[in-house]
C-alpha positions in Angstrom: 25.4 7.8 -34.7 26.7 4.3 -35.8 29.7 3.9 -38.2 30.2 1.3 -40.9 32.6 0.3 -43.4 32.2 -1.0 -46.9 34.3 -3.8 -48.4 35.1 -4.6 -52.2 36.5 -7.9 -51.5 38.1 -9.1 -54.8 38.6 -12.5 -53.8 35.4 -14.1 -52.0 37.5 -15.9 -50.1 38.6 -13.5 -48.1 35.1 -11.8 -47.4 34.3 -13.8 -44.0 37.9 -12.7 -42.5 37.0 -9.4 -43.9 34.0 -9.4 -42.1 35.3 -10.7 -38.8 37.4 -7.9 -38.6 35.2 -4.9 -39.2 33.1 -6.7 -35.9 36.7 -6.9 -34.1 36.9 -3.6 -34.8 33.6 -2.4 -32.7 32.4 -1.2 -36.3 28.3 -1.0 -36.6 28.0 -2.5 -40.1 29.1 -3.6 -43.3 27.9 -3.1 -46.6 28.6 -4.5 -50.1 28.2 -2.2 -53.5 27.2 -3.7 -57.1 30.7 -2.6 -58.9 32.9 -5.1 -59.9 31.5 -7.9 -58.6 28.1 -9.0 -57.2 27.0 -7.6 -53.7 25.3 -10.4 -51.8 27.4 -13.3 -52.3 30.2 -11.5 -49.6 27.5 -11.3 -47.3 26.5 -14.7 -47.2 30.6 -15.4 -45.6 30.0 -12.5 -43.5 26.8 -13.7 -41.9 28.6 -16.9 -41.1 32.0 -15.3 -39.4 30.2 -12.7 -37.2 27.7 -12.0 -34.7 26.5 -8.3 -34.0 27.1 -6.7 -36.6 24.7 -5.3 -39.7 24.9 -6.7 -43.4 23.5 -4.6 -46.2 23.9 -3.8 -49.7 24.9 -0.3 -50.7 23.4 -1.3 -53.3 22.1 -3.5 -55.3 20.5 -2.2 -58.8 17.0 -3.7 -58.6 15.8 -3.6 -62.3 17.9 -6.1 -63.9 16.4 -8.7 -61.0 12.8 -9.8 -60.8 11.7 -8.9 -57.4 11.3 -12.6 -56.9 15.1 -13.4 -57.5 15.4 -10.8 -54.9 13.0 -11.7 -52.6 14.5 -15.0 -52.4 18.3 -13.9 -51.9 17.2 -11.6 -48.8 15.3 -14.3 -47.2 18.0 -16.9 -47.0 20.6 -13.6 -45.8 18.2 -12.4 -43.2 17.6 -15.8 -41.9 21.5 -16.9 -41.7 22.3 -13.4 -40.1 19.4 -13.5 -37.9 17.9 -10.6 -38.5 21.2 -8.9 -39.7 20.6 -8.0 -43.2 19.1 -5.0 -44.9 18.2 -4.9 -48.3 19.5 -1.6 -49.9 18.1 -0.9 -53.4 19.2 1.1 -56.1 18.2 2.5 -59.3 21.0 3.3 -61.5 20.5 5.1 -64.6 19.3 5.2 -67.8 22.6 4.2 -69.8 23.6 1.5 -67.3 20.4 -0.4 -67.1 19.8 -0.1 -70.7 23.4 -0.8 -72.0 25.5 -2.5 -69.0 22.5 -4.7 -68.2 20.5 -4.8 -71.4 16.8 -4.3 -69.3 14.2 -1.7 -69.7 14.0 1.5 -68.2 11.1 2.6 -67.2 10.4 6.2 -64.6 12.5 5.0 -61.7 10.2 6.4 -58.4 6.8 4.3 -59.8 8.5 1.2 -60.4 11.0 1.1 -57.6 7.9 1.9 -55.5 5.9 -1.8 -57.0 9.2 -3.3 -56.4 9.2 -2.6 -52.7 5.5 -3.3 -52.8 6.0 -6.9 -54.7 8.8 -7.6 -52.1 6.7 -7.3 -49.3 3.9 -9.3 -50.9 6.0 -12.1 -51.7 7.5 -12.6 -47.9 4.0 -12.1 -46.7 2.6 -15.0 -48.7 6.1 -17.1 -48.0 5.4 -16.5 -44.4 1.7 -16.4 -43.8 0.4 -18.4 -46.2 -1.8 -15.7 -47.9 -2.3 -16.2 -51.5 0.3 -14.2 -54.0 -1.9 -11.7 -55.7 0.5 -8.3 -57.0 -1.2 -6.9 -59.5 1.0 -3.7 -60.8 1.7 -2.2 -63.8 5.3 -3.5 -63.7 5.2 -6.6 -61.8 2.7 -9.0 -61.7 3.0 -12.1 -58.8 -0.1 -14.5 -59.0 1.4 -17.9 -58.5 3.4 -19.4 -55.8 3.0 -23.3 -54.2 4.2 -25.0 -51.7 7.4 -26.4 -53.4 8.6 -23.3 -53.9 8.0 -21.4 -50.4 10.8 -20.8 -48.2 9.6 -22.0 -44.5 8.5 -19.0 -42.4 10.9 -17.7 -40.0 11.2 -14.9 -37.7 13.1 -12.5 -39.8 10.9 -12.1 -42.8 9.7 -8.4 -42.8 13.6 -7.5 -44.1 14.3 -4.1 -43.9 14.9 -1.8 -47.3 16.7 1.1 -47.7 16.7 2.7 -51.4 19.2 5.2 -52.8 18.9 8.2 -54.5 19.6 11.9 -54.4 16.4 14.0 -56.0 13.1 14.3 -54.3 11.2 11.4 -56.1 13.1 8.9 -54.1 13.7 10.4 -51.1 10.0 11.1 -50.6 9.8 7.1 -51.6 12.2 5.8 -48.7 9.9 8.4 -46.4 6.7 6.2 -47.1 8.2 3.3 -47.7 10.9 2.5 -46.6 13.4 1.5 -43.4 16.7 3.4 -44.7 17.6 5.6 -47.2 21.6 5.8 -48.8 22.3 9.6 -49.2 25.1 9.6 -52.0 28.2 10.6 -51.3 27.5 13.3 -53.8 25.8 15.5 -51.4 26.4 18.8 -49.0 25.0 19.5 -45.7 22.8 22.3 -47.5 21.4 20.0 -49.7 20.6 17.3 -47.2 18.8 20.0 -44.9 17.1 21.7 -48.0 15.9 18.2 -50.1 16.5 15.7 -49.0 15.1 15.3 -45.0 12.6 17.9 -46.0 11.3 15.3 -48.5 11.9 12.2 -46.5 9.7 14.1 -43.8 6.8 14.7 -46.2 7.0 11.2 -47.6 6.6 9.7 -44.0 3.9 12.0 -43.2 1.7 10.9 -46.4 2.4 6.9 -44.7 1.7 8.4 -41.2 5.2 7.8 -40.1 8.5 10.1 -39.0 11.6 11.1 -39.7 12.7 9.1 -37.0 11.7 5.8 -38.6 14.0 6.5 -41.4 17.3 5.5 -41.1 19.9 7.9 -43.0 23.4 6.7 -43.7 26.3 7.7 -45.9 29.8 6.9 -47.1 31.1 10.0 -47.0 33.6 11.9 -49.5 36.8 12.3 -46.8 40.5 13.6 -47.5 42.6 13.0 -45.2 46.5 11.7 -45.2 49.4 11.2 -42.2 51.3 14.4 -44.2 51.2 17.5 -47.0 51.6 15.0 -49.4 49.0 12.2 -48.6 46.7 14.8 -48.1 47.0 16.5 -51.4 47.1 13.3 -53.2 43.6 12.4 -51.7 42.0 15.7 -52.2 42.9 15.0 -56.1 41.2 11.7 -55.9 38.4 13.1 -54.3 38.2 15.9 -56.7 38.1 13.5 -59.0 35.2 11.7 -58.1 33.0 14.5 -57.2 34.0 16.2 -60.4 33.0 12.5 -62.2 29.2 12.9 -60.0 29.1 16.5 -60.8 29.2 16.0 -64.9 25.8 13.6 -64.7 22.6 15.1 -65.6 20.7 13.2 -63.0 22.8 14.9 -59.9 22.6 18.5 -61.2 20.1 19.4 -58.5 22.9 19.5 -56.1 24.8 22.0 -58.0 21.9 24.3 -58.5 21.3 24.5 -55.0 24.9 26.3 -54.3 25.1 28.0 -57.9 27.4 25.9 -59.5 25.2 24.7 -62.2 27.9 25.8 -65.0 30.2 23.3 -63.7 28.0 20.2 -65.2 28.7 21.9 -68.9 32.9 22.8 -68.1 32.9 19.0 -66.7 31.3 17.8 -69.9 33.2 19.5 -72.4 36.5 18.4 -71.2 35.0 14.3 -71.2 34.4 15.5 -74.9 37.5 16.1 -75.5 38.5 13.1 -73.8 40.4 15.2 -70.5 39.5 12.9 -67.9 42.7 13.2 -66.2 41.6 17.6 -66.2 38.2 16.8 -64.3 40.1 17.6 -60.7 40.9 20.7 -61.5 37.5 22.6 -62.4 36.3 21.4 -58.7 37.6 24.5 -56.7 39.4 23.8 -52.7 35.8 25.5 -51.6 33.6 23.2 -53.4 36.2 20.1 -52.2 35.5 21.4 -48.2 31.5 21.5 -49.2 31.3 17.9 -50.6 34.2 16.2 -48.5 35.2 15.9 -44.6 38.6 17.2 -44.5 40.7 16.3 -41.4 43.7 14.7 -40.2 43.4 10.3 -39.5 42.8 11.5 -35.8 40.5 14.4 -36.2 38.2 13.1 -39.5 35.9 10.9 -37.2 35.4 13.9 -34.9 35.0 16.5 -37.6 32.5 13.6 -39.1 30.2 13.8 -36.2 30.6 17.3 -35.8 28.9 17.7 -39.5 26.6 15.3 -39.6 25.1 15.6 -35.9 21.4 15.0 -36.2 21.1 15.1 -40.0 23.0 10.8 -40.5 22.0 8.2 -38.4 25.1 6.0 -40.0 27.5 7.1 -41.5 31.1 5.5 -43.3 34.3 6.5 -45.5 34.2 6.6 -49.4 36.9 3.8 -49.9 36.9 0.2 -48.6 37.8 -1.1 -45.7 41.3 -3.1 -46.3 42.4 -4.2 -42.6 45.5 -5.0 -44.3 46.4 -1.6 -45.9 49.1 -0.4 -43.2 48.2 3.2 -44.5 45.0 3.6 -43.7 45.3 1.7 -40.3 45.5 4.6 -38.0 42.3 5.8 -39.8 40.4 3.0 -39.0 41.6 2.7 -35.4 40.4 6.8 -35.0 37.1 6.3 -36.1 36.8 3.2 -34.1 37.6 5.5 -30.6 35.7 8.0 -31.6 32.5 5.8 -32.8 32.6 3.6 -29.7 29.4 2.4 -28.3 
């Protein structure tokens, strides 16, 4: 099992020291999420301060972005990390890509699946010179010349990991794909029940395995070095969950323990305008289902211990800040625990 770390690095700047400490660190990886700011421009710093470790996005929404904008953003980061980056995808939803981005929406599974599909034909024609011909009924790639064709190099077949949490999308990253993100919105029943069952039946239908699927997470944790700390992170993490728990989209996780009547409690209060009460509808037994719960020293071990043969990578739901005195004993632990 290989740990990573995600940063949110607010000032670009700072993203290549970031970077050379997470490798200094014995870490596996390190990813970048579309929040506040974009996700591969840290990466391009990172990929010139370190050596060994893994670059990915975790994500990047891919609708907003013609899979040509993309294809051309991985190919530069694969070829300055040699090999290094992996291209994580995500859909978002409806309301975000409609009203944050102002694109179409469209059924998510069929058109992420032309995007992967349009991805791949576009690096194949960059690197072997076959003519671009993607004929979909989303995308459509039938020019490309010289001028505008990257030189071939030796990492072009980028690997993809997609996220998602129902069964459209896993059975996609089974077929399809190198990786898949399992949200942090998840439980060890679900993951057994869904979500490898349906990464399993998507490799099948391609003639693949399980094993050529790479899960990974960032995992819900609460932790803290006392009572205190450790109360006021299981609040933050109730709040988050409780925030996943109130969209439509992620219901399928609730059904599966019986907590489908927590989606309409969660949504009546954001009615009302009680976000500060969403915490408190998410019970200490639905907190130890969704979230590790452990001591700084312990939490990597009782990580492992969970996710033993179900994650193949795994990570912390909060950023890696090397200068955060607080969490430093954290990130020492998980770096014993996870050494290679």
């Amino acid at each position: 099992m290989k740990f990573d770390v995600t940063i949110f690095p607010d000032d670009l700047n700072k993203a290549g020291d970031i970077a050379r400490q997470v490798e200094a660190y014995g870490f596996d990886g390190l990813w970048t999420a579309e929040t506040a700011h974009n996700p591969f421009l840290p990466l391009t710093h990172a990929a010139f301060t370190t050596r060994r470790i893994t670059l990915g996005t975790a994500i990047a929404v891919a609708f907003p972005r013609s899979p040509m904008v993309v294809a051309n953003i991985a190919w530069d980061l694969a070829e300055q990390s040699k090999g290094r980056f992996i291209l994580g995808l995500g859909t978002q939803v409806k309301p975000h890509i409609t009203k944050r981005f102002s694109t179409e929406w469209t059924a998510p599974v069929p058109r992420l699946r032309e995007y992967i599909e349009s991805l791949r034909a576009i690096w194949n024609t960059w690197q072997n010179g076959v003519p671009l011909r993607y004929l979909g009924e989303h995308y459509k790639f039938t020019l490309m010349t010289p001028f505008f064709s990257p030189n071939p190099m030796p990492y072009w077949e980028v690997p993809i990991y997609i996220a998602g949490v129902n069964e459209g999308l896993c059975r996609l990253a089974g077929e399809y794909c190198q990786g898949f993100h399992v949200h942090a919105f998840h439980t060890v029943r679900y993951l057994k029940e869904l979500i490898i069952p349906s990464i399993e039946a998507g490799a099948r239908k391609a003639g693949r395995s399980r094993a050529d699927v790479a899960l990974t997470c960032a995992i819900f944790v609460v932790t803290g070095r006392n009572a205190e700390e450790m109360q006021n992170n299981a609040i933050m993490a109730k709040s988050q969950i409780a925030f996943y728990a109130s969209t439509p989209s992620y219901n399928a996780v609730l059904q599966t323990h019986g907590w489908g009547d927590l989606a309409d409690r969660l949504n009546a209060l954001i009615r009302d305008g009680r976000w500060a009460e969403l915490w408190t509808e998410i019970s200490d037994e639905m907190l130890e289902t969704f979230a590790v719960v452990a001591a700084p020293d312990e939490l990597p071990y009782k990580v492992r211990e969970r996710y033993d043969g179900l994650l193949d990578r795994v990570g912390y739901y909060f950023p890696f800040a090397p200068d955060d005195e607080d969490k430093k004993l954290i990130w020492e632990s998980a770096a014993k625990a996870f050494a290679h």
